[in-house]
VEXKE-277826 format. One line per field, with one value per residue: x, y, z of N, C-alpha, C in turn. Coordinates in steps of 0.05 Angstrom, whole numbers. Layout:
BEGIN
n.east	(X ...)
n.north	(Y ...)
n.up	(Z ...)
ca.east	(X ...)
ca.north	(Y ...)
ca.up	(Z ...)
c.east	(X ...)
c.north	(Y ...)
c.up	(Z ...)
END
This chain:
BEGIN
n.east	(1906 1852 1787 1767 1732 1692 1654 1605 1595 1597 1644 1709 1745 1818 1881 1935 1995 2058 2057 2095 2121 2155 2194 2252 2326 2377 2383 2379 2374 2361 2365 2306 2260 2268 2221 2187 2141 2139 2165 2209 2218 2263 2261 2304 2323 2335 2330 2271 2289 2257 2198 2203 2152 2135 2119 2091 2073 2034 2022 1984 1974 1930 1944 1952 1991 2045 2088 2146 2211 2278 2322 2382 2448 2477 2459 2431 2384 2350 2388 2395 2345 2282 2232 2169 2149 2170 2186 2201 2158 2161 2162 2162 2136 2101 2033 1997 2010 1995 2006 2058 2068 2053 2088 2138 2134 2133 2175 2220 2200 2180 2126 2068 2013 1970 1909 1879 1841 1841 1875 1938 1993 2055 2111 2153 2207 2197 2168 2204 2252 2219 2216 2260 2277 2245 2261 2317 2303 2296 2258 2189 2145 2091 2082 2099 2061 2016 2030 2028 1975 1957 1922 1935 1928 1906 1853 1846 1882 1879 1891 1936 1951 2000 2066 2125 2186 2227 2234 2291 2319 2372 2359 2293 2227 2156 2119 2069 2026 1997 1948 1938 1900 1923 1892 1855 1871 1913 1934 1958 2005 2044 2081 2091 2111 2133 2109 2126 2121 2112 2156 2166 2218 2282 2310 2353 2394 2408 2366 2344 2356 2328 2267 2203 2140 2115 2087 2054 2057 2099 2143 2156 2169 2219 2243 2242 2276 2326 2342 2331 2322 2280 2238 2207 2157 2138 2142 2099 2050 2053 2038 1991 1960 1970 1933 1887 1897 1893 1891 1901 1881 1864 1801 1733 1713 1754 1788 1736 1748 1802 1786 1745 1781 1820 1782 1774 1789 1837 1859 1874 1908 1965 2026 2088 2130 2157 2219 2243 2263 2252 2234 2268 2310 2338 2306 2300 2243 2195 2147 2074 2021 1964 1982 1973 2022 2032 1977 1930 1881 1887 1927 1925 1955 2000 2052 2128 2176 2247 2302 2354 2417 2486 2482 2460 2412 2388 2349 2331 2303 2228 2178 2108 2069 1998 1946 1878 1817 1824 1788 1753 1774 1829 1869 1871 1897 1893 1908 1925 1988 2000 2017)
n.north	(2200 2215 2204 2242 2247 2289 2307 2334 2294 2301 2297 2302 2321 2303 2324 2285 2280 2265 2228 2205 2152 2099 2047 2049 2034 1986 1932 1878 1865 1841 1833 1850 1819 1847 1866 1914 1925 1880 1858 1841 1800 1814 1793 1767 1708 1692 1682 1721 1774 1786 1841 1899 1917 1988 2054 2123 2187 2230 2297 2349 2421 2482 2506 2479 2449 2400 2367 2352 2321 2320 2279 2253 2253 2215 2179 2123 2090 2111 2162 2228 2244 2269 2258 2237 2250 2190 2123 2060 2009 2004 1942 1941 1994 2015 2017 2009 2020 2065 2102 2099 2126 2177 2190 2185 2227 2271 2258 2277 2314 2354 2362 2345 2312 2304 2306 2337 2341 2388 2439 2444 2452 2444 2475 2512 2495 2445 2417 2410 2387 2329 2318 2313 2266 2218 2216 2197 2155 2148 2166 2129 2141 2133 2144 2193 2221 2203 2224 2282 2290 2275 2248 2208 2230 2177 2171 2205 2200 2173 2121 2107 2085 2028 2008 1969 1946 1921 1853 1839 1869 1874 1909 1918 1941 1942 2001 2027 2090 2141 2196 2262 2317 2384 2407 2467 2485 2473 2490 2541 2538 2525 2543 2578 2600 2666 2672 2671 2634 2581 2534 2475 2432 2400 2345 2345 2328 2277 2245 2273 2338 2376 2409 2423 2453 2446 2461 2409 2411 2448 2413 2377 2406 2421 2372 2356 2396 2379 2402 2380 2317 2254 2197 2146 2124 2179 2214 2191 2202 2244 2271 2248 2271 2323 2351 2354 2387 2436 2516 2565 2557 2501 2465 2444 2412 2392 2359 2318 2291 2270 2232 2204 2167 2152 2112 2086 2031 2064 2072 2029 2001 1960 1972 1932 1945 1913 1900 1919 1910 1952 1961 1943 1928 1982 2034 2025 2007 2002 1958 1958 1937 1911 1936 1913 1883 1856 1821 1857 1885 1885 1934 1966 2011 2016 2031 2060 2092 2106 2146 2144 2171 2183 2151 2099 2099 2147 2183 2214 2224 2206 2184 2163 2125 2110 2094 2092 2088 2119 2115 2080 2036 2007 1962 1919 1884 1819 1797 1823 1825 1823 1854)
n.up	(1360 1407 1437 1488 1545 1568 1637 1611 1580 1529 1471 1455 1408 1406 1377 1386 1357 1380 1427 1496 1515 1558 1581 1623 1609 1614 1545 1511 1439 1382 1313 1261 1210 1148 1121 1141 1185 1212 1279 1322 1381 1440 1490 1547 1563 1609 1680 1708 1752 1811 1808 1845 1893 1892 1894 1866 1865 1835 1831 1833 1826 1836 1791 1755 1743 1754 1804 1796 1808 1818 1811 1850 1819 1828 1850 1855 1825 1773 1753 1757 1732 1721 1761 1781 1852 1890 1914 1938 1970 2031 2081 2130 2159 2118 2105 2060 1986 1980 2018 2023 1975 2002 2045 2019 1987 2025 2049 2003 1977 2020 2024 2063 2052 2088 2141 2202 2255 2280 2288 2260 2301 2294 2286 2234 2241 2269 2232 2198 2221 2230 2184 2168 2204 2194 2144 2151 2171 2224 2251 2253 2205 2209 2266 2272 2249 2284 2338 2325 2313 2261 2203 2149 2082 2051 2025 1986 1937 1872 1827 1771 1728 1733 1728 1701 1708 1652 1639 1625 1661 1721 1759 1775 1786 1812 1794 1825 1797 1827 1830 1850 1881 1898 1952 1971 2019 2028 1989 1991 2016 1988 1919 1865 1801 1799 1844 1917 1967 1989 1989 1946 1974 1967 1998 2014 1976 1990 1960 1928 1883 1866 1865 1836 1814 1745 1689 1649 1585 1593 1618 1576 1530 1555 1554 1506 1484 1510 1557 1603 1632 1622 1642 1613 1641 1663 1617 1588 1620 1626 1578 1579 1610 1596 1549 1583 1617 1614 1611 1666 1708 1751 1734 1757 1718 1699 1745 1749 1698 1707 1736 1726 1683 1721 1746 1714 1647 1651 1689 1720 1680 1670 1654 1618 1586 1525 1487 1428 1359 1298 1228 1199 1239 1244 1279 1346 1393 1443 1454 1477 1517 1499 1431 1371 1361 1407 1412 1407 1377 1299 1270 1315 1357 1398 1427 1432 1399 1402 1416 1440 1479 1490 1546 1564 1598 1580 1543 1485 1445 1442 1419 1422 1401 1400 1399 1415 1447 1507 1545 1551 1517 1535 1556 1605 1656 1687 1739 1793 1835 1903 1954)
ca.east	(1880 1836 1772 1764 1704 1683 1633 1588 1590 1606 1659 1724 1769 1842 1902 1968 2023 2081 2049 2128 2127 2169 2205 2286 2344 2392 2367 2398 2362 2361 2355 2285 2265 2271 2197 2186 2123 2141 2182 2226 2220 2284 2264 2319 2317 2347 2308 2281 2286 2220 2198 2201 2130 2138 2098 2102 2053 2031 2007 1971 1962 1910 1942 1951 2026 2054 2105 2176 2241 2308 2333 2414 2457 2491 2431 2437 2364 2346 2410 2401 2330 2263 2207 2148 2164 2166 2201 2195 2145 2169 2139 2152 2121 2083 2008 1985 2023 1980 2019 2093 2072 2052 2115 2159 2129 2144 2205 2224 2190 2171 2095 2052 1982 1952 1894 1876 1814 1853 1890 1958 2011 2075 2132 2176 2234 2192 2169 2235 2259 2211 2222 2299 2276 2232 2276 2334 2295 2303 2226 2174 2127 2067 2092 2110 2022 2005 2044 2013 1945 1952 1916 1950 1897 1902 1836 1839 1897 1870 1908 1940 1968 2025 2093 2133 2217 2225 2248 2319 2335 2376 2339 2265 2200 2128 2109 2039 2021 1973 1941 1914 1895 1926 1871 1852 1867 1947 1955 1971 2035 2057 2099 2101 2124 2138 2107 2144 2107 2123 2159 2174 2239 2293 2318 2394 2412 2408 2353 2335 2378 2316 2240 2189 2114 2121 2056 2063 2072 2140 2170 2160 2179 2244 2261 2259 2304 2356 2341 2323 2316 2257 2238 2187 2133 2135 2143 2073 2028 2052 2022 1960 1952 1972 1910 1873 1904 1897 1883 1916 1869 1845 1771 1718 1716 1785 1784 1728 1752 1816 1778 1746 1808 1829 1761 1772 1809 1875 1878 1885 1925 1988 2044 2105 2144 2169 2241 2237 2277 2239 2240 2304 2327 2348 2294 2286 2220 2181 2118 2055 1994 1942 1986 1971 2039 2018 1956 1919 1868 1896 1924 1923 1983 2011 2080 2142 2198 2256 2331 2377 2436 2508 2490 2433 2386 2385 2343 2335 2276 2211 2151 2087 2041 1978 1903 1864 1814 1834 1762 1734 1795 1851 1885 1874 1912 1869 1918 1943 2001 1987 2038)
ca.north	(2213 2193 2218 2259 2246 2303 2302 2336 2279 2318 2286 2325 2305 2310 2313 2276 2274 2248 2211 2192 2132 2074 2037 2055 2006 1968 1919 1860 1864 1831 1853 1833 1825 1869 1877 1942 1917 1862 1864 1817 1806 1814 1787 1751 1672 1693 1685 1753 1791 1799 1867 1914 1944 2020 2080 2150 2211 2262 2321 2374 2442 2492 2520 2454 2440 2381 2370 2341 2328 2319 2257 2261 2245 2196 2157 2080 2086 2143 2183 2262 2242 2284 2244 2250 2239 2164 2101 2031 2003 1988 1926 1947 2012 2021 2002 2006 2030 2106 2109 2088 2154 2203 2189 2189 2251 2275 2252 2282 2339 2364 2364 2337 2303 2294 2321 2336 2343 2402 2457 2431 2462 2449 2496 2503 2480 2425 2398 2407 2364 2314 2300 2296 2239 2209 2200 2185 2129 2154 2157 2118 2154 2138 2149 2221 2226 2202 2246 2305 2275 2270 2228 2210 2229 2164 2166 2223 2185 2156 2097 2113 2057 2015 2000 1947 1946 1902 1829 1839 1896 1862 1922 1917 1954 1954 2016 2035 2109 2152 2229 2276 2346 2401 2424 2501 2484 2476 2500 2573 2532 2523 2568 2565 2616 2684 2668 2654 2625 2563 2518 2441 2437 2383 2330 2352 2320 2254 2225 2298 2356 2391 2403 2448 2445 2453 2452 2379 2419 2461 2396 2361 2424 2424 2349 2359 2418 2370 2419 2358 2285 2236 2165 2134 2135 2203 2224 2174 2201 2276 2262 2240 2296 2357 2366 2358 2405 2469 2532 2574 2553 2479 2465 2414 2390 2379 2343 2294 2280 2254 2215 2183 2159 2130 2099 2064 2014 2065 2072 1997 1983 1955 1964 1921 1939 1894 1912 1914 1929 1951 1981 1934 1934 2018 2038 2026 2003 1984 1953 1963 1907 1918 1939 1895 1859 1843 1809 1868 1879 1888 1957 1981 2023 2026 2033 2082 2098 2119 2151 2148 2195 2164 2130 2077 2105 2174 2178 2239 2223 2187 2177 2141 2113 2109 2104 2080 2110 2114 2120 2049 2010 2005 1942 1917 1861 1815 1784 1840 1813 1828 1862)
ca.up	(1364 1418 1446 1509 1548 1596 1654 1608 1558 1499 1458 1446 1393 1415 1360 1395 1344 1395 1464 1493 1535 1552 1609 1616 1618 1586 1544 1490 1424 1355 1282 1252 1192 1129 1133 1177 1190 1232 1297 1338 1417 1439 1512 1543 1568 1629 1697 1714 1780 1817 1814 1886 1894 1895 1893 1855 1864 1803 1850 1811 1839 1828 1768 1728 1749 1763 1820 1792 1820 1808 1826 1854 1790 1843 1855 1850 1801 1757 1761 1747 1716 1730 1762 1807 1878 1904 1928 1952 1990 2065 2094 2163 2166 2107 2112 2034 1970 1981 2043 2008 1959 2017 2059 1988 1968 2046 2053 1971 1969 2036 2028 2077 2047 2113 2162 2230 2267 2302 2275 2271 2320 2283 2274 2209 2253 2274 2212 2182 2231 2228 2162 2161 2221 2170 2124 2160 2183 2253 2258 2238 2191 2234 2294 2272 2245 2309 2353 2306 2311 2228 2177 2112 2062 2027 2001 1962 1919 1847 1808 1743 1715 1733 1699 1709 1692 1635 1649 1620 1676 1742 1792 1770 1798 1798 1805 1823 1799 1837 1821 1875 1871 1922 1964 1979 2047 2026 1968 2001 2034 1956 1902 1827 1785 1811 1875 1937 1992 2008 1956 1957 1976 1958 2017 2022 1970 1996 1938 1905 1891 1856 1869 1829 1797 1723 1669 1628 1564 1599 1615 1553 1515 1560 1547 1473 1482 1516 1576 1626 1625 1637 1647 1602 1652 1668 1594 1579 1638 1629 1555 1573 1625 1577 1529 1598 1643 1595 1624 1684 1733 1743 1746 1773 1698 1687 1759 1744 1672 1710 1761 1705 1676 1747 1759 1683 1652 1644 1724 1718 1662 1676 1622 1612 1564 1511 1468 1395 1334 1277 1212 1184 1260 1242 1299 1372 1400 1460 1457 1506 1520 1472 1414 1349 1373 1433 1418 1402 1337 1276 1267 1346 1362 1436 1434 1433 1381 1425 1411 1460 1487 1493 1561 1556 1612 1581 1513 1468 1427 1453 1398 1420 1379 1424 1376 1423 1466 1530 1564 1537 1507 1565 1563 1631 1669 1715 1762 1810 1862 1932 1979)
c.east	(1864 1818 1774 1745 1700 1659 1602 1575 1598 1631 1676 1748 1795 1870 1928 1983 2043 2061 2079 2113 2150 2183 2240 2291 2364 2379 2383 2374 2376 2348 2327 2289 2260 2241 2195 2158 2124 2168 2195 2223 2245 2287 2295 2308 2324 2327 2302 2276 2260 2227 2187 2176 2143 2117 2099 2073 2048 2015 2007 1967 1940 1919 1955 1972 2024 2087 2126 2196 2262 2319 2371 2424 2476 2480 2431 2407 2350 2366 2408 2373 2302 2236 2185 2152 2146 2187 2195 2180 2160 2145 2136 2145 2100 2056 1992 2008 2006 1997 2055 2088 2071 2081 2136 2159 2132 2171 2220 2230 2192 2138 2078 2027 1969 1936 1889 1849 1820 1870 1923 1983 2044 2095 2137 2197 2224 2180 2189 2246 2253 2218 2255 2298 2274 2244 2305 2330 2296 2276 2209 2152 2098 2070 2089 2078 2015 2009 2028 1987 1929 1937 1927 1933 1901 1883 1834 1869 1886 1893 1914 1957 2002 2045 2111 2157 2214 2244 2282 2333 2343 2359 2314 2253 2180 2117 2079 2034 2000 1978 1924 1921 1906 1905 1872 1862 1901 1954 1956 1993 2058 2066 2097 2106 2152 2137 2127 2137 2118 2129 2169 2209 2255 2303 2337 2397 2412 2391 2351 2347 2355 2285 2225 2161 2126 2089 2070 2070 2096 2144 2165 2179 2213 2264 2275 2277 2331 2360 2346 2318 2293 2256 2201 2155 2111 2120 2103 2045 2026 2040 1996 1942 1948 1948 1887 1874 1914 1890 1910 1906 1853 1813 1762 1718 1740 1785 1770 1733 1788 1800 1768 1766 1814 1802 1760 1789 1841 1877 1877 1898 1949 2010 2073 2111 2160 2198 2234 2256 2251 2253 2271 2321 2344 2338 2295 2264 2215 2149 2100 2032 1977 1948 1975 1995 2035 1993 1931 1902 1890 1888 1927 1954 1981 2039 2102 2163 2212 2289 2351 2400 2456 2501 2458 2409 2382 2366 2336 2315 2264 2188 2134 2071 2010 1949 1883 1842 1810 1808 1760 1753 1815 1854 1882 1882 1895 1885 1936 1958 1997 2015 2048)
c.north	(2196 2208 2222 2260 2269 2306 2309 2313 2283 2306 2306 2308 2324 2303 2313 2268 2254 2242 2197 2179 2108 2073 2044 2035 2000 1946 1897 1862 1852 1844 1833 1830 1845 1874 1898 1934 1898 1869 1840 1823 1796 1814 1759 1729 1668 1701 1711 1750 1797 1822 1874 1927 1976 2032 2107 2168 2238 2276 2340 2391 2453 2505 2500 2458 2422 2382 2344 2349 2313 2297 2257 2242 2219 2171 2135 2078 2119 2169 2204 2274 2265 2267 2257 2240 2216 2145 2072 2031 1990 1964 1928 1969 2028 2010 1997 2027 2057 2112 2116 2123 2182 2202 2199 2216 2282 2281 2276 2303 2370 2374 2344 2329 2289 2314 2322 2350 2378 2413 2447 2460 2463 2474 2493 2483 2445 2401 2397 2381 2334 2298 2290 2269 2214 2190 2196 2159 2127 2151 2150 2149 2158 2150 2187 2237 2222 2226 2270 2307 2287 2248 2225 2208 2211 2154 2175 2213 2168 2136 2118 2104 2051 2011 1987 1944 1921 1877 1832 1852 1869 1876 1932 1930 1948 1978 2022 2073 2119 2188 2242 2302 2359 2415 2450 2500 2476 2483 2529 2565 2528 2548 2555 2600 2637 2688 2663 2657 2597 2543 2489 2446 2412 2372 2330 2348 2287 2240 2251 2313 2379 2396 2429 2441 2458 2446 2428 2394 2430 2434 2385 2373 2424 2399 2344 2368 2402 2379 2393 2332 2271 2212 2168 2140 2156 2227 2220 2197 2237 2282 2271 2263 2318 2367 2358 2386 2428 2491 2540 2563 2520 2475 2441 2399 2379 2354 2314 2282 2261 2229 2200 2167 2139 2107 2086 2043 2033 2065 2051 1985 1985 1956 1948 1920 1925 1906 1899 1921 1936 1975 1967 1931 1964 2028 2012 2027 1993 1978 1951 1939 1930 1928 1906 1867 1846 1825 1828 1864 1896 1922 1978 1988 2027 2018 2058 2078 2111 2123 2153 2165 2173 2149 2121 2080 2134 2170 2209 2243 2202 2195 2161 2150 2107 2123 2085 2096 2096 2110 2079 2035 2003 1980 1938 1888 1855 1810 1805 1824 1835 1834 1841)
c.up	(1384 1427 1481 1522 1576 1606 1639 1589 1543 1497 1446 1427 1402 1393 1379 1374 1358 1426 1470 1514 1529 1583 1602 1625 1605 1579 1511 1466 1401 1326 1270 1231 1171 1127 1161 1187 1210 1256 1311 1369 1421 1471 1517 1564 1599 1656 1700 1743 1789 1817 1842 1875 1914 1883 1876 1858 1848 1825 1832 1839 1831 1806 1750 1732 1755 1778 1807 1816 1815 1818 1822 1828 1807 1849 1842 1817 1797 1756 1742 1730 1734 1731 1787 1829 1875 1913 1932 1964 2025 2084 2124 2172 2148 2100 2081 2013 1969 1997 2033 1992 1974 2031 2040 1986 1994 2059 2033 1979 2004 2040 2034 2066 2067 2125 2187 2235 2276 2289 2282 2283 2308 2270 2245 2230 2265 2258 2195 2196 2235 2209 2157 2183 2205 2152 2121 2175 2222 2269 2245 2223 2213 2247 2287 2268 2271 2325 2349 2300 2280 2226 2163 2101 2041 2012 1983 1936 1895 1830 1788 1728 1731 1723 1718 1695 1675 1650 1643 1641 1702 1763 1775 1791 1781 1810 1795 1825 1810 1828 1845 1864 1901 1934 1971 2003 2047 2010 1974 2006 2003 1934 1877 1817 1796 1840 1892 1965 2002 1991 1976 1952 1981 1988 2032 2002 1963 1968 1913 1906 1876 1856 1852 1810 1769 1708 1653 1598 1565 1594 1589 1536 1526 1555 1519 1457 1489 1544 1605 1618 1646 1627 1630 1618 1660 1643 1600 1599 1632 1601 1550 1590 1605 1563 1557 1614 1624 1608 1648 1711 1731 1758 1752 1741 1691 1715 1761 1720 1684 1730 1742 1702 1694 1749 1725 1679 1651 1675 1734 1706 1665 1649 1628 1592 1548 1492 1449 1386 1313 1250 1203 1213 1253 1274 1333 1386 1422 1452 1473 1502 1509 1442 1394 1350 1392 1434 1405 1372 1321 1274 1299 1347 1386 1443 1414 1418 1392 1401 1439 1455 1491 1525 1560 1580 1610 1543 1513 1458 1441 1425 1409 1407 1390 1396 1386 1439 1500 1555 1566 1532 1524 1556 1587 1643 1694 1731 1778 1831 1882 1940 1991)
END
């Protein structure tokens, strides 16, 4: 349960049963003890791997969708999983992690979040091509805005928390999430349902073999089915979206009730998930900063009850525990690292 604060003020109570979050991986754990009440950290002793700053972008349309995609089942990280376009930060052509998510989500998807002074001139055949440059590394990202006398609209990009691969993993990330809204002024170049105007369309192959806006309650509804697979973060954020983004059409309140959010402590709070046993070591647990394990008051829940599928970056069941409110209480981490 947590409260809902919208622009008007008014106080909306919100019932969440399941909030799924958690970080994927493999991970070494230990049996606690017979008290379910208490848990075991089942960090290991072993140096960890810095984490790669990376990027990811939740793009909302105008009818409360969120843009997924399919990541190739071949793929070195996240294989066959359904996330929101992103990638690595590049230190030699990327100028801020907003930039790392417009390019990603560029590259991914094929949608452009940039402007021009000047009605832009581009073909299909010529932004097709651009982007297979792009992201064949053939041309710089800039270079290709310039040329096109683009902007990358990285202001209109909001935080939305961080997550951070647990220390046990050998290929770690921190990824920094961001939320933007599709403007009237592109969202005609976009498709969802029935429509078919102009859809995001998958890379070759090469990182995505699948692109499409979905409402946060489909996918959830399809993960539980077994239908599709997702990554902890994705699960967590598509969560906290859902009893926001109700309706067919999104409005200026739903808009500033997320900008809130970003402009609080959750579009600062960094999570690092901790491994647990609990419950007699029977259950599977991660823990989040500000749970009652963590440090938190007595009684605070912020962490996920997970099942896994026979291979260990695929899970089946996600449960979070999340009784906090998300406006006012955030957990927030002071020491941000720098690019």
């Amino acid at each position: 349960l947590f409260k809902h604060r919208l622009p008007s003020c008014q106080l909306h109570r919100i019932h969440i049963s399941l909030l799924p979050s958690l970080s994927s991986a493999r991970r070494s754990f230990s049996i606690c003890s017979s008290d379910s009440n208490k848990m075991t950290d089942t960090a290991s002793q072993t140096p960890a791997a810095e984490p790669r700053p990376s990027a990811s972008l939740i793009l909302i349309n105008s009818r409360n969708e969120i843009l997924l995609v399919q990541r190739n089942p071949q793929a070195t990280s996240f294989a066959g999983t359904h996330v929101f376009p992103g990638g690595n930060f590049d230190a030699e052509g990327d100028t801020s992690l907003e930039w790392t998510a417009i390019r990603e989500t560029f590259e991914e998807a094929g949608i452009l979040l940039a402007s021009s002074d000047i009605p832009s001139k581009l073909s299909e055949d010529e932004f097709t091509q651009a982007r297979e440059a792009v992201h064949g590394q053939q041309m710089n990202f800039s270079t290709f805005l310039t040329n096109n006398n683009l902007r990358a609209d990285v202001d209109t990009l909001l935080p939305f928390t961080t997550w951070v691969t647990p220390q046990t993993e050998r290929r770690r990330f921190r990824t920094q999430f961001f939320v933007t809204f599709l403007t009237d002024s592109n969202s005609d170049k976009l498709s969802s349902g029935g429509r078919e105007e102009r859809l995001p369309t998958p890379d070759g192959g090469q990182e995505v073999i699948l692109t499409r806006f979905v409402r946060p309650e489909s996918a959830i509804e399809e993960f539980r089915a077994g239908k599709i697979s997702l990554m902890p973060p994705q699960y967590y954020i598509m969560e906290t979206l859902r009893p926001i983004l109700t309706g067919l059409s999104n409005t200026e309140s739903q808009r500033n009730t997320i900008q809130m959010l970003s402009r609080g402590g959750f579009g600062q709070m960094v999570i690092n998930p901790r491994p647990f046993r609990i419950n007699g070591g029977v259950d599977e647990a991660f823990v989040y900063e500000g749970d009652e394990l963590r440090g938190g008051p007595k009684g605070r829940r912020h962490r996920a009850v997970v099942k896994r599928k026979d291979k260990v970056f695929k899970f089946s069941q996600i449960n979070l525990q999340r009784n906090f409110d998300l406006f006012t209480e955030c957990p927030v981490e002071v020491d941000i690292p720098k690019l």
